[in-house]
C-alpha positions as CSV (number, residue, x, y, z in Angstrom):
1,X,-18.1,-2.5,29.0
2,X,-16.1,0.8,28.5
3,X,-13.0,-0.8,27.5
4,X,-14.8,-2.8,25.0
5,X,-16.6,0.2,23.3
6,X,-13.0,2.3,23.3
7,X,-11.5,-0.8,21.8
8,X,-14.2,-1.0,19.3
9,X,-13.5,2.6,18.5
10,X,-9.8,2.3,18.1
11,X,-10.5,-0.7,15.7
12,X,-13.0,1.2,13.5
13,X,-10.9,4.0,13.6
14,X,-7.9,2.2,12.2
15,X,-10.3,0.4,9.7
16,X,-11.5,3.9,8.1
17,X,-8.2,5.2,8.3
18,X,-6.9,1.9,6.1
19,X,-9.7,2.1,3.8
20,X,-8.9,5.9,3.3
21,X,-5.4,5.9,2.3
22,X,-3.9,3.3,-1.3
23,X,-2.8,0.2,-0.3
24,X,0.8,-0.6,-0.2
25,X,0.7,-2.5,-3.6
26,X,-1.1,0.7,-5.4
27,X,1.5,3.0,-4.3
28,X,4.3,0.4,-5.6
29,X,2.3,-0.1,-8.5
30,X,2.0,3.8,-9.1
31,X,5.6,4.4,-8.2
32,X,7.0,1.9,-10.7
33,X,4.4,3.8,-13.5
34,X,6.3,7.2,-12.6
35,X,9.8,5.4,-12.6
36,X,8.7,4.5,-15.9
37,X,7.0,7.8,-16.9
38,X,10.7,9.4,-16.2
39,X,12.7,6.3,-18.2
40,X,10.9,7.6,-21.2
41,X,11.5,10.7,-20.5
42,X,15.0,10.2,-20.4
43,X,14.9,8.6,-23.8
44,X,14.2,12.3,-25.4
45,X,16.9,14.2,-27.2
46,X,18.2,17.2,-25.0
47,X,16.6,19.7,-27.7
48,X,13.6,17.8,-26.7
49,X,13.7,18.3,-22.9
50,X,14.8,22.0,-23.1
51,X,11.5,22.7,-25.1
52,X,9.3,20.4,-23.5
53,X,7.6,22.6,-20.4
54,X,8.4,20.6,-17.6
55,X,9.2,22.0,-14.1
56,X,12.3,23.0,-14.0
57,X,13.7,20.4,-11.3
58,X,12.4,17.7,-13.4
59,X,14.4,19.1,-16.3
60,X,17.7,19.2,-14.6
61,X,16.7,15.6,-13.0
62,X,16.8,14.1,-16.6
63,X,19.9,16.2,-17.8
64,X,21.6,15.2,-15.0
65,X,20.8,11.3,-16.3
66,X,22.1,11.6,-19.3
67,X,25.4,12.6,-18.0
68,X,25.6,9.9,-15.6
69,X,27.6,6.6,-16.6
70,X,27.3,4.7,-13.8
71,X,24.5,1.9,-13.6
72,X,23.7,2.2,-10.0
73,X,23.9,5.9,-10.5
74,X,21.5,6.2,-13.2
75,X,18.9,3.6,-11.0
76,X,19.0,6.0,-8.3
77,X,18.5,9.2,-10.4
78,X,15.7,7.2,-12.1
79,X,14.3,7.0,-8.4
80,X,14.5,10.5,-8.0
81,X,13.0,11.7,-11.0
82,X,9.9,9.2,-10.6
83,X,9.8,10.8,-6.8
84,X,9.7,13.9,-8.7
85,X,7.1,13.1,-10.9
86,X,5.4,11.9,-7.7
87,X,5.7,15.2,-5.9
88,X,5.3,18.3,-8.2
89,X,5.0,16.9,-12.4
90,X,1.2,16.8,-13.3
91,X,1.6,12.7,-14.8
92,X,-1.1,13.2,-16.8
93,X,-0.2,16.5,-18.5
94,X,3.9,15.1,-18.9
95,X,2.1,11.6,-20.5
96,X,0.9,14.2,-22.8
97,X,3.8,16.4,-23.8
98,X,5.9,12.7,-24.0
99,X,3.2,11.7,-26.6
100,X,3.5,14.3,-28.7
101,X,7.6,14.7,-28.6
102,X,7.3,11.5,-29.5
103,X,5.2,11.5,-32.7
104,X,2.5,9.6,-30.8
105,X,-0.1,12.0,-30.5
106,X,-3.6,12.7,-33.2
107,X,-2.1,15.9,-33.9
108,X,1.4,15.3,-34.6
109,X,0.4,12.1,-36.3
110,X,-1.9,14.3,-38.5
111,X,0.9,17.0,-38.8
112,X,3.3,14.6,-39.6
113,X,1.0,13.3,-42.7
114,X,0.6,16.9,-43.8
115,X,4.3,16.6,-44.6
116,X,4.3,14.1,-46.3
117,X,1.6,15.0,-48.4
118,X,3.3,18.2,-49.2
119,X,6.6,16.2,-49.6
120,X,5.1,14.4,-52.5
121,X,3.2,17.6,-53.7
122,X,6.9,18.7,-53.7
123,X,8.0,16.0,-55.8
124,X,5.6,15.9,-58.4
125,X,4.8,19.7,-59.0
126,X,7.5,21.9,-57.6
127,X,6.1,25.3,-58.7
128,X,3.0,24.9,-56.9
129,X,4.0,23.2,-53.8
130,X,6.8,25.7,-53.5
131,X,4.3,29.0,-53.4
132,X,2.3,27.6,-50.7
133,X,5.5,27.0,-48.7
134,X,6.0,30.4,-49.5
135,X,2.9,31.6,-49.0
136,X,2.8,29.5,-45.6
137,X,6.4,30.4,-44.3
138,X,7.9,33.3,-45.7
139,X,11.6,32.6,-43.7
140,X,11.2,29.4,-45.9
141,X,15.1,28.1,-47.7
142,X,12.9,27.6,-51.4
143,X,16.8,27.2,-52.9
144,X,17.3,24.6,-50.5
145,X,14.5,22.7,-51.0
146,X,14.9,22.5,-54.7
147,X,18.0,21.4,-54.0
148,X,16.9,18.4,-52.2
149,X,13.7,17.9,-54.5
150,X,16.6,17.5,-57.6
151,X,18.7,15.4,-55.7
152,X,15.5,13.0,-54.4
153,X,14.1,13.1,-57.5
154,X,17.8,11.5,-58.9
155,X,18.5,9.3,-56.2
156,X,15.1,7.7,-57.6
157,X,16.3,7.8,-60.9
158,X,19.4,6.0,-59.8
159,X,17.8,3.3,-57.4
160,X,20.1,5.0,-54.5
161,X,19.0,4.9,-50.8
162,X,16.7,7.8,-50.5
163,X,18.2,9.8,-47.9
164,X,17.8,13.3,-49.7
165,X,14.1,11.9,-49.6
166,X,14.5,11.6,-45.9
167,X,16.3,15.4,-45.8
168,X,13.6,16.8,-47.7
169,X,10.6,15.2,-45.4
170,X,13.0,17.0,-42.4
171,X,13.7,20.1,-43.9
172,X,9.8,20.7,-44.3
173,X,9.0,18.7,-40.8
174,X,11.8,21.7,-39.5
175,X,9.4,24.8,-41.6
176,X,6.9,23.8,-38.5
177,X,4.1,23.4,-41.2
């Protein structure tokens, strides 16, 4: 009767302890998420990484990436960032920053419109739009920006490709207004 009772015990012991702990397919499932989670971060610009606040590990992880050429190299180093990501990144809070380097976010999708309101404020009333810029940011290049409102504003004219429309949007998107 006793060894039945302690072999009962061992069995619900091992039971709780399996219902306690992921399965192996969650922590798979999770680990390819983080593997991906660092992939996209790898995608960023290095001005992006730099500023984005990420431990600083993590940071030197995905440098390190971008200088590696090698395919089986890189595949590794993807494993170790996502192990990173595992052990001391905050997923959620990197999800986050990601979304918003990336345009993604409510806020930098509202900012971004902002822009390009003030863009085409630019465009069709220059003295107005260019005393709020003023007003706003007082470092502001106004020369510059007139420059690029002429040259828009004749590209138009001409039926050109609009990249001093383009430099414009980035020379405001750059103001951080």
């Amino acid at each position: 009767m006793r060894k039945n009772s302690f072999t009962n015990k061992i069995r619900d012991d091992a039971e709780e302890e399996a219902r306690e702990r992921p399965s192996k397919t969650r922590v798979k499932a999770e680990t390819h998420a983080l593997e991906a989670l660092g992939e996209d971060l790898t995608r960023l610009t290095r001005e992006q990484i730099t500023r984005a606040p990420l431990p600083d590990a993590l940071r030197e992880a995905v440098l390190e990436y971008g200088r590696i050429r090698k395919l089986s190299a890189r595949r590794r180093q993807l494993r170790y960032i996502g192990r990173l990501l595992r052990e001391e990144g905050d997923a959620a809070a990197i999800r986050a920053v990601l979304a918003d380097l990336s345009g993604e976010s409510a806020t930098e999708i509202a900012r971004l419109h902002r822009i390009e309101t003030l863009r085409q404020r630019l465009l069709e009333d220059e003295a107005g739009a260019l005393a709020e810029i003023a007003a706003n940011c007082p470092d502001a290049d106004v020369t510059r920006l007139r420059q690029l409102r002429r040259a828009a504003l004749k590209d138009a004219a001409e039926q050109k490709p609009p990249r001093n429309f383009r430099a414009l949007f980035h020379a405001l998107k750059t103001l951080g207004l």
